[in-house]
C-alpha positions, 0 to 999 in steps of 0.5 A, a space after each residue: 500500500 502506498 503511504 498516501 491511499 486512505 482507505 475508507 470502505 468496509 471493504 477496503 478495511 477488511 482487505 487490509 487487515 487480512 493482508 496484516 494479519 497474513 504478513 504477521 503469520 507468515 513473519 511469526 509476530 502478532 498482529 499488534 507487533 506488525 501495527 507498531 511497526 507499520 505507520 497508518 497510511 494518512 494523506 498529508 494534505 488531510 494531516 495538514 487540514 486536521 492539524 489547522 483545525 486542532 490551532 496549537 502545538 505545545 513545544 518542548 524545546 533545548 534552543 537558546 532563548 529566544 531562539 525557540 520563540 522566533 523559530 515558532 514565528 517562522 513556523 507560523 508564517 507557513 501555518 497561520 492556522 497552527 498557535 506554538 507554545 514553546 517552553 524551553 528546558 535545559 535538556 536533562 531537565 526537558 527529558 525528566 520533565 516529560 518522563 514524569 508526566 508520561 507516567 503520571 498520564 499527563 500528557 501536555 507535551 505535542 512535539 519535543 526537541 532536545 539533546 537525548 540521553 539514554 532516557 530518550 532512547 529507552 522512551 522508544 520502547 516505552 511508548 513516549 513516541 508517534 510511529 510515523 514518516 514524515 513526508 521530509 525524512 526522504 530526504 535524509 541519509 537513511 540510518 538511525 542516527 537520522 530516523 530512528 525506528 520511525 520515532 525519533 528524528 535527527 535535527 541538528 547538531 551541537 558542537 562542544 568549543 572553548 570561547 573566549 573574550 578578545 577584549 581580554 585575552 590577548 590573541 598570543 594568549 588564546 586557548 588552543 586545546 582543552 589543556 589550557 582549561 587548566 593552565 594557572 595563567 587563567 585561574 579564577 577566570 575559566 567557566 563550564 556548564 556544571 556535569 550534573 545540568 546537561 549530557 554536553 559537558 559530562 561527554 566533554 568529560 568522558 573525552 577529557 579522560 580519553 585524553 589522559 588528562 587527568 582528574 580534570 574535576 580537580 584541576 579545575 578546582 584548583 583553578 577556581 573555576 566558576 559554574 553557570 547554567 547553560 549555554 546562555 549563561 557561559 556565553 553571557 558570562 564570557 561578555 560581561 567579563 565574569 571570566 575569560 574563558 569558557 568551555 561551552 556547547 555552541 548553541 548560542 555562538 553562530 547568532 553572537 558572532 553574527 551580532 558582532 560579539 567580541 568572541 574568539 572559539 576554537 574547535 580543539 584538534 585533540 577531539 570533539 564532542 558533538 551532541 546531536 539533537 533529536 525532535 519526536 511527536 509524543 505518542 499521546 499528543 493531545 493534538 497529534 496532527 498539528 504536531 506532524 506537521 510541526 515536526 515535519 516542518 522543522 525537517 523542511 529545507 526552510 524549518 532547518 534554515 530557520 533553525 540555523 539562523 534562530 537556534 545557532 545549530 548546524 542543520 543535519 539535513 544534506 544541501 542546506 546552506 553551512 552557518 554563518 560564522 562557525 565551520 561546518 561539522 564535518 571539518 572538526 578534527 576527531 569528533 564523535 557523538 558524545 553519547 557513546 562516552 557516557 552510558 549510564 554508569 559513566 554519566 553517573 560516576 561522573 556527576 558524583 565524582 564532581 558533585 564530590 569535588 566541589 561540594 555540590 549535594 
């Protein structure tokens, strides 16, 4: 059957569920098991309509403010008829957010986007997610890190830098490597997104290791380090002079730099994080097509334009034109997906380990 019949006789419906039935036989699932698989065939034109008449989408979001806000008025300049009310998270606590209202049968949620941890991906058998296509997946790379079981879709792409403020460091002086971090000459003047707040820093952590670098919770207590909240916080810090130095996820960096920001960065050669961001549409949206067409939408050449130019993020759709002021991903030296750093037992010996050092409860 071919994703856009819609099926609408009783005849036509019996047909179909005997061919199921039969495939479920012959492949020795159950009938359910083969449904879960297998997204029901929907005419888009009449996913776009319902969704018109469902007027709003709830959006869970990680964009840098205000990022997410703009990202949703360009949505409805497409779709006037579809309202977003977008709330933004930091991604650890967006994900323990939903989680904990999916179980308590409080579903408020449309459509999600953030950087995962393995929360997310145990949320692809636990139910969390629509099973669907969305008409602008075919053009992307087929593979899971791109489409993940029809569930979980790939968006953009976080990098992991050192920044620094070019009023205060001289050019001779800059960070080079993520050795500097810890370099005395910096004490008191180097600032990080804490590992218990976000997966970023803990994957930066994990490859701090791998470079043999040492307990790195230590050295940066030994160099007074200074904790901030988030992306937009290090970022902010950096320009009022708080401190010099930051290591940071990117998110906010391209719109700074865009704006005239009196920033340096550097990408080091000795390894990068990338942290990768997903979108679903929950399984138990309250207005599911509205929400299709949302997620759909931020996968279309224009949604990951506006995405790059509100959110900072490289898009991970091909062809798309590169950020403005920050190298594309495939140019960093040595990256790899920060998850697979930080399963669950590292994430946690690493949140303790630094919880410990620095006193945090």
């Amino acid at each position: 059957m071919n994703q856009h019949d819609d099926p609408s006789s009783s005849s036509q419906r019996t047909r179909r569920a005997l061919i199921l039935s039969g495939l479920a036989s012959a492949m020795g699932v159950s009938l359910p098991a083969l449904a879960q698989t297998t997204p029901a065939a929907k005419p888009w034109s009449a996913i776009e309509a319902a969704g018109a008449k469902e007027g709003k989408v709830v959006f869970y979001h990680n964009i840098t403010p205000p990022g997410g806000e703009l990202v949703a008025k360009e949505f409805r300049k497409d779709y006037p008829n579809i309202e977003i009310e977008a709330t933004r998270f930091a991604s650890a606590a967006l994900i323990e957010r939903f989680s904990t209202e999916f179980s308590a049968g409080r579903n408020l949620a449309d459509v999600v986007l953030t950087v995962p941890d393995e929360r997310i991906f145990g949320g692809i058998k636990g139910g969390w997610m629509a099973n669907w296509v969305p008409p602008e997946i075919k053009a992307y790379p087929q593979g899971t890190n791109y489409n993940n079981q029809n569930m979980l879709f790939h968006v953009n792409t976080a990098r992991e830098a050192i920044i620094w403020n070019t009023r205060k460091v001289k050019p001779a002086d800059a960070p080079k490597e993520w050795a500097d971090l810890f370099d005395p000459r910096f004490k008191g003047k180097v600032g990080i997104n804490p590992p218990w707040r976000s997966v970023g820093p803990q994957a930066v952590i994990a490859m701090w290791e791998k470079l043999g670098l040492g307990d790195t919770a230590a050295k940066l207590k030994a160099n007074n380090v200074r904790f901030f909240e988030g992306s937009g916080g290090i970022l902010q810090a950096v320009l009022r002079g708080d401190i010099d130095v930051a290591e940071i996820s990117d998110l906010p960096l391209n719109v700074a730099l865009a704006d005239g920001a009196p920033l340096g960065f550097v990408y080091p050669k000795s390894g990068n994080i990338l942290s990768l961001g997903y979108t679903f549409v929950a399984a138990k949206a309250p207005r599911p097509n509205a929400a299709k067409v949302f997620a759909n939408w931020l996968l279309s050449p224009r949604g990951q334009i506006m995405m790059q130019l509100y959110a900072g993020l490289p898009g991970s759709r091909p062809g798309i034109p590169p950020l403005s002021h920050l190298p594309p991903t495939a140019t960093l030296s040595k990256a790899v997906d920060g998850l697979t750093l930080i399963p669950p037992a590292k994430q946690k010996q690493i949140v303790d380990h630094w919880r410990t050092t620095f006193g945090v409860q």
